[in-house]
C-alpha positions as CSV (number, residue, x, y, z in Angstrom):
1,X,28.7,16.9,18.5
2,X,30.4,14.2,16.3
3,X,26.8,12.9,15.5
4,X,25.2,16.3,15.0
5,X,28.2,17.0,12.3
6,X,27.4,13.8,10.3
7,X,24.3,14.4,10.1
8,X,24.4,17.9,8.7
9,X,27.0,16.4,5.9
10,X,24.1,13.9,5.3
11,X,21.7,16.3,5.1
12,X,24.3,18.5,2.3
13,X,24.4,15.4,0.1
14,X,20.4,14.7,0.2
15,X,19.8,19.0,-0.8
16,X,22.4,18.0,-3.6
17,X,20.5,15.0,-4.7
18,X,17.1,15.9,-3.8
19,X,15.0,17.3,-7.0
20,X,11.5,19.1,-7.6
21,X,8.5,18.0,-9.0
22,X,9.9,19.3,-12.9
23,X,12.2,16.6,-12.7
24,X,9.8,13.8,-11.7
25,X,8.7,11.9,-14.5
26,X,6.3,9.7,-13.0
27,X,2.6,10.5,-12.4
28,X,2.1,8.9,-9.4
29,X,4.7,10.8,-7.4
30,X,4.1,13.9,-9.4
31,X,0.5,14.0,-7.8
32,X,1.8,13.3,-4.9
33,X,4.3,16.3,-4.9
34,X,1.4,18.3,-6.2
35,X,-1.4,17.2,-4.3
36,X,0.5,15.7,-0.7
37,X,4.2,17.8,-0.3
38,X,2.9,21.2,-1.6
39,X,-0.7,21.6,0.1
40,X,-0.2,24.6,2.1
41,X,-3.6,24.2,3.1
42,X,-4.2,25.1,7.1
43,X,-6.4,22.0,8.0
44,X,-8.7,22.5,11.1
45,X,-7.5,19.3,12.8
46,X,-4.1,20.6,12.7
47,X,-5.5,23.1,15.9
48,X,-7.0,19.9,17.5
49,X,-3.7,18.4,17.9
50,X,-1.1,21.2,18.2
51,X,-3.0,22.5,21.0
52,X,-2.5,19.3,22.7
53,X,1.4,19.5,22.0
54,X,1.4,23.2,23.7
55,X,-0.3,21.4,26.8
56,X,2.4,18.5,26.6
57,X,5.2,21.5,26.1
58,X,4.2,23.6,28.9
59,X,3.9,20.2,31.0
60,X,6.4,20.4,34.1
61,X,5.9,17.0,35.9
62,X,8.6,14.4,35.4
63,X,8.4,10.3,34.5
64,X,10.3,7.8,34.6
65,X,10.8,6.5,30.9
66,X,11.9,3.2,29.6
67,X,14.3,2.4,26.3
68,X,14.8,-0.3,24.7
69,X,15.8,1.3,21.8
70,X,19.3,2.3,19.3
71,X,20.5,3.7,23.1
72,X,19.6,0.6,25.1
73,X,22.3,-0.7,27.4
74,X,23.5,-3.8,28.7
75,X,20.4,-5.1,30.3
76,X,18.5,-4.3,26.9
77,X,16.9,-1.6,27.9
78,X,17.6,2.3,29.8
79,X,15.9,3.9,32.2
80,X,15.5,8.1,32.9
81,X,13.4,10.6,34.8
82,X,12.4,12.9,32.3
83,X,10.3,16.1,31.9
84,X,7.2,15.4,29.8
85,X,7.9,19.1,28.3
86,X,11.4,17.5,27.6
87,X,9.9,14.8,25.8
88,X,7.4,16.6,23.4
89,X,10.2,18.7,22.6
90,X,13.0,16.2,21.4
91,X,10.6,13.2,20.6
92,X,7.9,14.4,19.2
93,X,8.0,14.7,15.9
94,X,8.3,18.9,14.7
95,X,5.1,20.3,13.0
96,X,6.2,20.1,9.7
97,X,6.6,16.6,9.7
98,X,3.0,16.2,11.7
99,X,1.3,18.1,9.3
100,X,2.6,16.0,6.4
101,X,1.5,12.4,8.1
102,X,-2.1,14.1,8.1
103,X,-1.9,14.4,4.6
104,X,-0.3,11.5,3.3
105,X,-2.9,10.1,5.7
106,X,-5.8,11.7,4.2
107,X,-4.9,11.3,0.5
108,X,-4.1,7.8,1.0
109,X,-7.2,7.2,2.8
110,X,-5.5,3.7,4.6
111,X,-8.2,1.5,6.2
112,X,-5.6,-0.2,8.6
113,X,-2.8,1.7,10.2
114,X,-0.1,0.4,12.6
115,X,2.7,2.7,14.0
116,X,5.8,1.7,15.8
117,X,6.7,4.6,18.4
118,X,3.8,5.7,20.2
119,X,6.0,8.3,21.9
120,X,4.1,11.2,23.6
121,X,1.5,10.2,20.9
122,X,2.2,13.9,18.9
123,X,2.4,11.8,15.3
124,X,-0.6,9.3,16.3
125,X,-3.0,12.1,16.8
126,X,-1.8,13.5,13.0
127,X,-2.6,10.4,11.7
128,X,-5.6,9.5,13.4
129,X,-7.3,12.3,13.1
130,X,-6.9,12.5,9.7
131,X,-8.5,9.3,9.4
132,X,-11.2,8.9,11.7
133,X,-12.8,5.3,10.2
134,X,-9.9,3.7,10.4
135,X,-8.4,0.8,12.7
136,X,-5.3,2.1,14.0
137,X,-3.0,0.1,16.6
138,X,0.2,2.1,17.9
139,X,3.1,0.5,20.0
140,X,5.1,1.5,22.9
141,X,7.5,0.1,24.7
142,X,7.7,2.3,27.7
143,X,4.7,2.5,30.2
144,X,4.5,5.8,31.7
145,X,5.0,7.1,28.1
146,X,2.5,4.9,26.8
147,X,-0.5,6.5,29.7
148,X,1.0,9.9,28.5
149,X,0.4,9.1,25.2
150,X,-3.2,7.8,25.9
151,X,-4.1,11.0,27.8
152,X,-3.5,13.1,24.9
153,X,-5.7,10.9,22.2
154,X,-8.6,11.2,24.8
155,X,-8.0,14.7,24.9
156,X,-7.8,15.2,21.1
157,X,-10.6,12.5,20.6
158,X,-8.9,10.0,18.8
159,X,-11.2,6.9,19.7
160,X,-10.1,5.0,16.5
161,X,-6.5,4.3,18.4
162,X,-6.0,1.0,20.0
163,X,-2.1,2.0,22.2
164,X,-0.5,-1.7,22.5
165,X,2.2,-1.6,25.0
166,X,5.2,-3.6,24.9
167,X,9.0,-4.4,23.5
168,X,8.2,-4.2,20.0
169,X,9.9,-7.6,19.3
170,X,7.6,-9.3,21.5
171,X,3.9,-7.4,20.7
172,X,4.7,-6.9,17.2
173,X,4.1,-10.1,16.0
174,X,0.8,-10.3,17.4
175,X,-0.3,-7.1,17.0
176,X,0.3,-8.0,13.5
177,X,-1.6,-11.5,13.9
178,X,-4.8,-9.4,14.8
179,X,-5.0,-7.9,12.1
180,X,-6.0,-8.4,8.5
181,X,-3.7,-6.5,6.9
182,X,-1.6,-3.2,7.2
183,X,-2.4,-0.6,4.6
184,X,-0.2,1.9,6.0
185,X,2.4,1.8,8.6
186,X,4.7,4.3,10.4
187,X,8.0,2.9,11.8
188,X,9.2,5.2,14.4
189,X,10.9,2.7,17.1
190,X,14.0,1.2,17.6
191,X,16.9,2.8,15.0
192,X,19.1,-0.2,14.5
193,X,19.9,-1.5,11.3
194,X,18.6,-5.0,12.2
195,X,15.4,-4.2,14.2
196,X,14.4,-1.6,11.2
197,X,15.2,-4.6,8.4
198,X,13.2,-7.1,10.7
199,X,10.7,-4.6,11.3
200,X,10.2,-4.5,7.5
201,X,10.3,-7.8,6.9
202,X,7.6,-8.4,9.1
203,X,5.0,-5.6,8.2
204,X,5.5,-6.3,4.4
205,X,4.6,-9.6,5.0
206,X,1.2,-8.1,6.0
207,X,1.2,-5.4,3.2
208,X,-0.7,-5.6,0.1
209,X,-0.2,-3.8,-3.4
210,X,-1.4,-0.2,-1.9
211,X,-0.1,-0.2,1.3
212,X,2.3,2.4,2.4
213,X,5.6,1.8,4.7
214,X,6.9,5.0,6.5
215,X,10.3,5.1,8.1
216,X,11.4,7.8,10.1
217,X,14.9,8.7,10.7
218,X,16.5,7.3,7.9
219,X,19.6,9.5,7.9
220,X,20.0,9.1,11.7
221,X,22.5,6.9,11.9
222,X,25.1,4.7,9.3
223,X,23.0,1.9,10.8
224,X,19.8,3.8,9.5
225,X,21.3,4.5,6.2
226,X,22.3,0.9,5.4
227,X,18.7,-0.3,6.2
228,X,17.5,2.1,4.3
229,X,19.3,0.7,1.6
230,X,18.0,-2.8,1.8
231,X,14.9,-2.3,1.9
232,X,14.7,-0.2,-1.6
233,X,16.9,-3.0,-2.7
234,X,13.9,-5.5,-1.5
235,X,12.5,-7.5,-4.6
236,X,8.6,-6.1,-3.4
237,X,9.3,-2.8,-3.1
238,X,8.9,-0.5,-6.8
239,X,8.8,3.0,-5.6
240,X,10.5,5.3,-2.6
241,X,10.9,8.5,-1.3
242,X,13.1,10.2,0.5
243,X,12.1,12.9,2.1
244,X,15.4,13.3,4.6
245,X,13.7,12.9,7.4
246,X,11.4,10.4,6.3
247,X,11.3,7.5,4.1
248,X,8.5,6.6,2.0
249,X,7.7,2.7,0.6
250,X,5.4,1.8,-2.1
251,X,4.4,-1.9,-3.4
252,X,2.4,-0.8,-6.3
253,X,3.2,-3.5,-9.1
254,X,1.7,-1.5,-11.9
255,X,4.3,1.1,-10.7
256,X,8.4,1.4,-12.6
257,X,10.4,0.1,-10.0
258,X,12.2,4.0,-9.2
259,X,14.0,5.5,-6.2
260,X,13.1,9.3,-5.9
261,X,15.1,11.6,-3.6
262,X,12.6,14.8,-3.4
263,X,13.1,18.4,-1.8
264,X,10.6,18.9,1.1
């Protein structure tokens, strides 16, 4: 309850901050307002994929899942039977937010993707289908949630997805090392303050001028918050967005080096 109450006072002070595309003075994010956070258009592939979340919703079988997570324990990591209905409802991420990764995705056009938090695979298929030619490697830690996950890009046809399984500390440096570079990422994983700063650290290294960093759950936590922080404070980083629930990170050096907080 505690946690649910900070959050709402963190999500009061972004609606007070947050402005609209009139008070944007940049291009770039202007068009992206325009042309990204305001198309209302109904996309076919949004059907492809939302009718694999009704199957994964409606889905009364239980696994066992693994975390090794912000809510790890002792050992490093938590175990739990959960429903798989269970888990497409509280850790998949809602429509609205779906919809949107297809579009950044498909205005961006990225040629490599990488996402961190495979999950039930609900945000993977967004973003894969929205970009069909591209090389896409996802991560998850936990096993059973990983086959789930794999079951539904099949279903959705999503062959361009390469699942890596794994404790993201240990696969993500060599899921990194195969490949080239990482136009576009999508951190969705562990929400500590140093695993999301490392994180960072790490996929930048691999990022060039255009690529695009995603964070989700950046109010989640103080933790969250603070990493959040650093990394618009990072000497690379010119331009971000924050949408509330998301966190948007741009390289561009031919950009002014701006923070935008933007209603969504």
């Amino acid at each position: 309850m505690l946690n649910k109450i900070k959050i709402l006072f963190r999500f009061l002070t972004y609606r007070l901050k947050a402005k609209t595309k009139h008070a944007v003075h940049s291009p770039f994010v202007y068009d992206f307002i325009c042309n990204v956070l305001e198309d209302k258009t109904v996309y076919p592939d949004y059907k492809t994929v939302e009718q694999q979340v009704i199957r994964l919703r409606r889905n009364p079988n239980s696994i066992e899942t693994v975390d090794f997570g912000a809510r790890k324990g002792r050992t490093g990591y938590t175990t739990k039977l959960r429903k798989v209905k269970e888990i497409a409802a509280t850790t998949g991420i809602p429509r609205k937010y779906g919809r949107l990764l297809f579009r950044i995705v498909r205005y961006f056009k990225p040629e490599t993707m990488l996402e961190l938090g495979t999950s039930a695979g609900i945000s993977t298929m967004y973003q894969a289908i929205a970009a069909p030619s591209a090389t896409i490697k996802t991560i998850e830690g936990c096993a059973s949630t990983a086959a789930l996950a794999q079951e539904s890009l099949n279903s959705a046809g999503c062959s361009n997805v390469s699942l890596v399984m794994g404790n993201f500390n240990k696969v993500l440096p060599e899921t990194l090392g195969s490949l080239l570079k990482v136009d576009y990422a999508f951190i969705d994983g562990n929400h500590t303050y140093e695993a999301t700063v490392n994180y960072f650290g790490e996929i930048a290294a691999k990022s060039g001028n255009d690529a695009l960093l995603i964070f989700h759950d950046i109010h989640w936590s103080a933790e969250m918050e603070k990493a959040w922080e650093e990394i618009i404070k990072h000497p690379r980083v010119t331009v971000t967005i924050d949408l509330f629930d998301m966190g948007l990170v741009f390289f561009r050096r031919e950009l002014s080096r701006q923070h935008f907080v933007i209603r969504f």
